[in-house]
N, C-alpha and C positions, 0 to 999 in steps of 0.2 A: 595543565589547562584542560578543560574537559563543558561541555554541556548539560545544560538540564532537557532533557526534554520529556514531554509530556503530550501523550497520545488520550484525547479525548474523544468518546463515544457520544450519544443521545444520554446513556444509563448508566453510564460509568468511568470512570477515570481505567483505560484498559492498561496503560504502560506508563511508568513515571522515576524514571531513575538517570543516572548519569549518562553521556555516550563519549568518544575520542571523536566520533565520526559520525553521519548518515547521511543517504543517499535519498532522496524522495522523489516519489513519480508525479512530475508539475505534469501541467496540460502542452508544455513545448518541450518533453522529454524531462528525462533524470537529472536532479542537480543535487552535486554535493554541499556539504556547509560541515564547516569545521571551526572551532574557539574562532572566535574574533569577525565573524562571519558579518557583515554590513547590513542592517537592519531593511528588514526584507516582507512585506507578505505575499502570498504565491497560491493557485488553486493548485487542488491538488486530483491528480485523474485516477481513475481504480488501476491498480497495479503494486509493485512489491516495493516495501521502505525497508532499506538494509542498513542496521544500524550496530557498529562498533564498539564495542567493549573490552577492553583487555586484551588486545590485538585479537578476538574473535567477534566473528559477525554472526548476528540474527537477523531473521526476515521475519516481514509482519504483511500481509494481506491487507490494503486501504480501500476502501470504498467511497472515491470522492471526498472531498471535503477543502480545507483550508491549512497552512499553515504560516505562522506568524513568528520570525526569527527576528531577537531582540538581545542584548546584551548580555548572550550566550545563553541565552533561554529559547526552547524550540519549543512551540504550543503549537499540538496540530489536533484542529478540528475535525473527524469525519464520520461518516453515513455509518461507517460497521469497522471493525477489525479484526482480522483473527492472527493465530501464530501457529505454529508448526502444531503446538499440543492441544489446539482446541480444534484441530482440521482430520476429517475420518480421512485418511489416503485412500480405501477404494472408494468412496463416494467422492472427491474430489477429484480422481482419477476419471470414474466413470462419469461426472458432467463434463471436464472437460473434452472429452473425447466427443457424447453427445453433442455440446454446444458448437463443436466445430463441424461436425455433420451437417448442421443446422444453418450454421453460416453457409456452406457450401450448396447447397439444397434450397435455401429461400429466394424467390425473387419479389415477391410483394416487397416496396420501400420500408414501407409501416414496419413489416415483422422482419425486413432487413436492420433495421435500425434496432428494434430489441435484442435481435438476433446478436451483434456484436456486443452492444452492452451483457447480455447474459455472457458469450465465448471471453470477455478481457474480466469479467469477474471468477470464471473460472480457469482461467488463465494465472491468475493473480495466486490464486489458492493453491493450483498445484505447483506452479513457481514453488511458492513456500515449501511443500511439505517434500521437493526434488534435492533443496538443499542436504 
């Protein structure tokens, strides 16, 4: 038993092959889905999708979006994605670090609010490239 799943971009079809397993970052935390999974749609928040293959896992960097789980088909809609080999590790090192300065450091609301949004996308990325 196994899944299709399929990771859509704006510009491109980014990931489309089979999974055992995945994990997705919804907006009320991580949820798994595994074969036979109850037909589901779910937003989906920036943060890491870990997805199962041949009893190993990969991670992929999400940027908001959607994902629509149906009779073991997993379509997930979003903003960007990346994966361990399209992410430079000291640039993703070095925003994350910045972006958390950043949080720590801002008190205006407005660029409080950016300010997280930027730290959980480069949160997301260096996730990735720690595996």
């Amino acid at each position: 038993m196994s899944l299709q799943v399929c990771i859509m971009t704006p510009d491109k079809i980014f990931w489309d092959e089979e999974a055992e397993e995945i994990i997705l970052p919804t907006n009320t935390g991580q949820m798994g889905v595994l074969p036979k999974h109850a037909p589901l749609i779910t937003a989906l928040d920036i943060g890491v999708m870990s997805i199962r293959q041949d009893n190993s896992w990969n991670s992929f960097a999400l940027m908001n979006g959607f994902a629509s789980i149906q009779n073991d088909k997993v379509t997930i809609l979003v903003n960007s994605a990346e994966s361990k080999q399209t992410i430079d590790r000291n640039e993703a090192e070095k925003e994350f670090l910045e972006a958390q300065e950043r949080v720590n450091k801002t008190i205006d609301e407005k660029e409080k609010v950016e300010a997280v949004l930027a730290f959980k996308r480069s949160r997301a990325r260096f996730l990735v490239i720690k595996d």
